[in-house]
N, C-alpha and C positions, 0 to 999 in steps of 0.2 A: 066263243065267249066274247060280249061287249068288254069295251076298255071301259076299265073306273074314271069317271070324270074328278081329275084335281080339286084339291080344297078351294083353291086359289085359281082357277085358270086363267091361263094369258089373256086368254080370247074374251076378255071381262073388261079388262084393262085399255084404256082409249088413254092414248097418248097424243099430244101435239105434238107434233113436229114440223120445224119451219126447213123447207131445204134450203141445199145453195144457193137454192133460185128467187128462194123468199115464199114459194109456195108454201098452204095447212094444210090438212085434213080438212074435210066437211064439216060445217058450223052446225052442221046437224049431228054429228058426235054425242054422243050422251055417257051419262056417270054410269059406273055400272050399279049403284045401288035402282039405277033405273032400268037395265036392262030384266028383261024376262027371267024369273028364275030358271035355273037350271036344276036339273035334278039326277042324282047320284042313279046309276042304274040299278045296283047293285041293294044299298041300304034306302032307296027310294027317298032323303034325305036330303034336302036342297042347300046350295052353297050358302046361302045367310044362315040356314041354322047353325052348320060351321061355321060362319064367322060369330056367331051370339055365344056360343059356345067358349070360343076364345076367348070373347070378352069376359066373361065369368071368372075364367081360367087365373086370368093378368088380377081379377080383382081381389079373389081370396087370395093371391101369392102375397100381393100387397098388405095386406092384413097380415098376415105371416111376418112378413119382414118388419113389422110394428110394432110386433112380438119377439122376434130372435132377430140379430141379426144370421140372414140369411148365406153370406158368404161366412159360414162356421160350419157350415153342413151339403156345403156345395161340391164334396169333392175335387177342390182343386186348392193351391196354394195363392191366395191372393188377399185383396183388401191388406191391412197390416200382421196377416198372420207369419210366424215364422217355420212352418211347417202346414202340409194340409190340414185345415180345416182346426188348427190349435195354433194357439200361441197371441203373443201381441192382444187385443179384445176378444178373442178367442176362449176355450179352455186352455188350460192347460196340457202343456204334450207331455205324453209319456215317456220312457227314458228310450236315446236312441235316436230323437228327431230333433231335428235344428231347434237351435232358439237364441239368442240374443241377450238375456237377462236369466235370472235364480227365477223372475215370476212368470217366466215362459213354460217353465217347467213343475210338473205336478210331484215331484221329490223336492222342489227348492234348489235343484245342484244345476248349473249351465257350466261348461266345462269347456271347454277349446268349441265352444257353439253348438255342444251338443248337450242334450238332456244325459244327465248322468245318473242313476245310485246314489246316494249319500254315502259318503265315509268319512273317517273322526281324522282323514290326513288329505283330504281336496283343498285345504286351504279354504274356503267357505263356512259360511253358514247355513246350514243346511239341513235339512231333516229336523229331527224336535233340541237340534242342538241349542247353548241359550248365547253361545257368543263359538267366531271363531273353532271348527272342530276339538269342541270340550262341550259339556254340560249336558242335561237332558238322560236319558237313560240307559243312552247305547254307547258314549265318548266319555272318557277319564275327566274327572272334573279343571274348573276354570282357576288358572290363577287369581293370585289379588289383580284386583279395579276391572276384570272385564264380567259382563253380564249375569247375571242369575235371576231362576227364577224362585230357586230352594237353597236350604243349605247346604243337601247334599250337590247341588251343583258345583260348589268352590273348594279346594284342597286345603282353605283353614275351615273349612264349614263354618263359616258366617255369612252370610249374606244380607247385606242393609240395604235397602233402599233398591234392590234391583242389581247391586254391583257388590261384588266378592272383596270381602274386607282381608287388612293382613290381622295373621295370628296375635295375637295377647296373652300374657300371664294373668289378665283377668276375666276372657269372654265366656268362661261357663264351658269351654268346649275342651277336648283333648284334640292339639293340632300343634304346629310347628315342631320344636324337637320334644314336646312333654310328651313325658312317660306316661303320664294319669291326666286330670283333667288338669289346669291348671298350675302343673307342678313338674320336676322333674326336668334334665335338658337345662336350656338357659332359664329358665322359671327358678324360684324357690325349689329347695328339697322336700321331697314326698314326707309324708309321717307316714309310723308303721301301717302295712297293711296296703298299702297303695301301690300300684305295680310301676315296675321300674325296671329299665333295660342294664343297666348300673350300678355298684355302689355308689359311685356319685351323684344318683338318681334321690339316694336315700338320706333323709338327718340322721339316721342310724350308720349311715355309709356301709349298710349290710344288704344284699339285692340274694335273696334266695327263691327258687322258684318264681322268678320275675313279679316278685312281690316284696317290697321292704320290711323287713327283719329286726327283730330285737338281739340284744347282745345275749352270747352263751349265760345261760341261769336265768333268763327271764322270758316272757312270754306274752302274745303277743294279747292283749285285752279289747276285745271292741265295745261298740257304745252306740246307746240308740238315737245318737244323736242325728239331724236329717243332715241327709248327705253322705250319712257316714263316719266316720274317725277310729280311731284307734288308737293305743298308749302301751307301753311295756310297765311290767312289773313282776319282781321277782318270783320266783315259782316257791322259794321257800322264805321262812325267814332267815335275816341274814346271820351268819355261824359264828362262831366263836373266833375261828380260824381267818375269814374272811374279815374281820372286826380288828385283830392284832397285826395284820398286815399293814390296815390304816394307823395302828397306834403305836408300829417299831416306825412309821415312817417319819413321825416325832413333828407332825402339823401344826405352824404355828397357831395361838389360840387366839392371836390376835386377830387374825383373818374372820373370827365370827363378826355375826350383827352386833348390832348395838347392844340389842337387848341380851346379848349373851355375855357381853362383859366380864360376869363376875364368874363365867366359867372359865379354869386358869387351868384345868388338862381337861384330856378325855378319857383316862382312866377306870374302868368300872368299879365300883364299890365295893364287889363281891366275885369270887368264884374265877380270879382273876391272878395269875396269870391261865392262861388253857395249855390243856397240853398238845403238843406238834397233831395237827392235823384232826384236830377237835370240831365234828359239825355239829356239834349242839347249839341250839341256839344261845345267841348274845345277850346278856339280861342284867340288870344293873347298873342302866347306863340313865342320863338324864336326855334330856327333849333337845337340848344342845350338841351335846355327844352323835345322838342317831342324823340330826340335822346334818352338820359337819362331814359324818361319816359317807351319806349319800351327797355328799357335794363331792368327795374327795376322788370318789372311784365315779364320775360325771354323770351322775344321778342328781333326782329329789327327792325327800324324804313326800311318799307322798300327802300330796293337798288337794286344792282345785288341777277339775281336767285341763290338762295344757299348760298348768305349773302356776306357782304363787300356791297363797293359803287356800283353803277353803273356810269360809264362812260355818259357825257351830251352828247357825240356823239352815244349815246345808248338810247337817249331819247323815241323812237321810235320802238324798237328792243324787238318784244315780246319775243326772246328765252335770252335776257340781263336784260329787264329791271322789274322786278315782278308788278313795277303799272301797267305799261302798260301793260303788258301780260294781269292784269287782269283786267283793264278797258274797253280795245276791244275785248275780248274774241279769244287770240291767233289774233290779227292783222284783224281781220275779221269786226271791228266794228268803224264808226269813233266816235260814241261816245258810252256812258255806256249801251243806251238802244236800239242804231242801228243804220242803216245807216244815221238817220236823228236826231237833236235834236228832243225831245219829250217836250218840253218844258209845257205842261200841268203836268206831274207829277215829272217834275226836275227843282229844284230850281234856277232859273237863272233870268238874267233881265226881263229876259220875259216871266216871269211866273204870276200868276194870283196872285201871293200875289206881286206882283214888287211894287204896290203902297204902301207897308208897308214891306219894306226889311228887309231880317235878317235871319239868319237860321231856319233851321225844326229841330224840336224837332227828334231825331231819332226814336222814336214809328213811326213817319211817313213814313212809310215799301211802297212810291208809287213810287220813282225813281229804280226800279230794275234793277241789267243789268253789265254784264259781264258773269256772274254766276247768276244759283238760289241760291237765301239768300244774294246777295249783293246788298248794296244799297249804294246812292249817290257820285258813281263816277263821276258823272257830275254835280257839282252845287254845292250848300250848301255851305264848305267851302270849300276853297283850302287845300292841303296837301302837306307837307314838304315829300320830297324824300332824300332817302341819296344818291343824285346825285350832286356835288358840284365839281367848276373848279379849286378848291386847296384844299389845306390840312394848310394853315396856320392861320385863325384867324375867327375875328369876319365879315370883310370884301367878305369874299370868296361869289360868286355866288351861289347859290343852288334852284334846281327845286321846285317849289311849285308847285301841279299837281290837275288836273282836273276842274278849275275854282271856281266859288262859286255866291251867292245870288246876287252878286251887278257888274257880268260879263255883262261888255255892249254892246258886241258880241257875235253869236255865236260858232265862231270863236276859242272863248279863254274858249270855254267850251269844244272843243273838246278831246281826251285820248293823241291826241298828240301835244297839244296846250305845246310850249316852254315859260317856265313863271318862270324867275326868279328873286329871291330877298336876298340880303347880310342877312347871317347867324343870324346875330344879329336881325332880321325885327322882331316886334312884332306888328300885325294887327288885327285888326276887323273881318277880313275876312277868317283868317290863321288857320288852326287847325295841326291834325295828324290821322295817319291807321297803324298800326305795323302791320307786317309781321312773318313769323317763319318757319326757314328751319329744318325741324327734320329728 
């Protein structure tokens, strides 16, 4: 077999050379693009078409690298990469391979100069972290002042502006030591219904079921207010028993309002004294008396939700008026136990004891209704509201609410039956229910 004649062959190539002697070659030498083609034996294929060939070769490379740089794909470490063919102008390396910088690497983690994994303890930023190993969806969130991109990125979950704010008693959020949103912990005390890790979580100073509590006898009312709230008030009305405990305690009368002045005991009028351990309810008393009485045991006689009077043009106003709210169950009820009198198990004229009037003993737990555990919002006796059309005397208007035993409609047993009597009134019929906003 012939030899394959080179792409390139020597024998092509005319070189001068001058000897020691100062001698050339023959000036008759020639280029070899002058010399006779030669031709490949083999692929019959002469040495210029190889060399035109070449030239092709070098000119789409060139195009190429116009386009990529070409040392990114060269297999070998060079140009400013810091691993083959990644890093520095490069892509990015994968973990595992040199790099010099977080942006050498396609995790964001450079580590003792190598591509690393992200984790929430490199000390870096890294991965979809938003500062520092915290933030993002895989590391514990961010202290205050460093980065965020969410709320839930920061441990008071606020985030303004890019940077994790500290906690507040007012930002809308439950964070630092609050128990609830804004409440609880160094904040303000929770109101009932708000969860709380504490008594001292609670204005009621009562944390049951990690929720704040109303005191024994009352119960817990909410309200369709936004947001939420909630109020205590008594499950029954208040007894006889529970009424002469305030009245051996012999309360100065000076202590009332103004407008109470010319009340000079709290004595009831009638059916008085009780005998030991009497729950009938209290009845006979005036608007002063029931006031007084729920201030003494740290109540309110109730009024407005959250305490103070309520407005008579709020008679009806379950997010104003706390009876009402919780005689119709948020507005929802015309009377205590629904859309109709029950009068089988609510004391009214027209109940089955009518023919012997007079209130129930409160052990008698059959008018239910507002609320479970409240009883006799309709019937039995009426109740003094601190809802009154002045502030100056004995004279003034004020609501007595929910009717009672010897209502001769039922009409005037409804939650928003309008029924009022001068402050002074002491009846047969009249009792009280305190309220407490904590």
């Amino acid at each position: 077999m012939r030899a394959r004649v080179p792409s390139y062959p020597a024998a092509v190539v005319v070189l001068a050379v001058t000897s020691a002697a100062g001698f050339a070659c023959s000036s008759s030498s020639k280029h070899p693009s002058a010399l006779p083609p030669v031709t490949d034996t083999d692929s019959g294929a002469t040495l210029q078409d190889a060399a035109d060939a070449d030239a092709t070769d070098a000119t789409d490379g060139a195009d190429a690298a116009d386009a990529k740089n070409p040392l990114c794909s060269d297999g070998k470490k060079d140009g400013d990469e810091t691993d083959v063919d990644c890093g520095g102008s490069c892509a990015p390396c994968a973990d595992g391979a040199s790099c010099k910088v977080a942006g050498d690497c396609v995790d964001g983690a450079c580590l003792s100069s190598k591509c690393a994994t992200p984790s929430c303890t490199d000390g870096v930023k890294d991965g979809q972290e938003t500062d520092v190993d915290c933030g993002g969806p895989n590391c514990g969130p961010c202290a205050d002042g460093l980065k965020c991109a969410t709320s839930e990125n920061c441990k008071s979950l606020v985030c303004t502006g890019g940077v994790c704010q500290a906690a507040t008693c007012t930002d809308g959020v439950k964070n630092g030591t609050e128990s609830d949103v804004d409440c609880g912990g160094s904040c303000a005390n929770c109101t009932v219904g708000r969860r709380c890790n504490a008594p001292t979580d609670c204005g009621s100073n009562l944390c049951n079921g990690g929720a704040c509590g109303c005191p024994a006898g009352m119960i817990v009312m909410p309200t369709n207010a936004t947001g939420g709230g909630a109020y205590c008030i008594d499950a029954h009305e208040v007894t006889t028993s529970a009424y002469n405990a305030f009245w051996t305690a012999a309360v100065d009368p000076s202590t009332q309002p103004a407008y109470c002045a010319w009340n000079t005991n709290f004595t009831p009028s009638a059916h008085w004294p009780p005998a030991a351990g009497d729950l009938m309810p209290v009845r006979d008393i005036d608007w002063c008396d029931a006031y007084a009485y729920c201030k003494w045991v740290g109540r309110v006689l109730c009024g407005k939700i959250g305490g103070g009077p309520n407005a008579p043009s709020n008679l009806a106003a379950p997010l104003a008026s706390a009876w009402f709210n919780a005689c119709s169950a948020q507005a929802t009820n015309a009377y205590a136990t629904g859309a109709t009198l029950d009068a089988v198990h609510c004391n009214g004229e027209q109940s089955p004891d009518a023919a012997v009037p007079g209130p129930w003993s409160t052990t008698q737990i059959s008018c239910q209704g507002g609320a479970t555990g409240l009883f006799d919002m309709t019937g039995n006796v009426q109740e003094w509201e601190d809802s009154c059309s002045a502030a100056t005397g004995d004279s003034d208007d004020c609501q007595a609410r929910g009717g009672a035993f010897d209502s001769a409609t039922d009409a005037l047993l409804r939650c928003d039956a309008p029924t009022t009597k001068p402050r002074k009134t002491q009846a047969d019929d009249l009792g009280l229910r305190c309220c407490a906003f904590y």
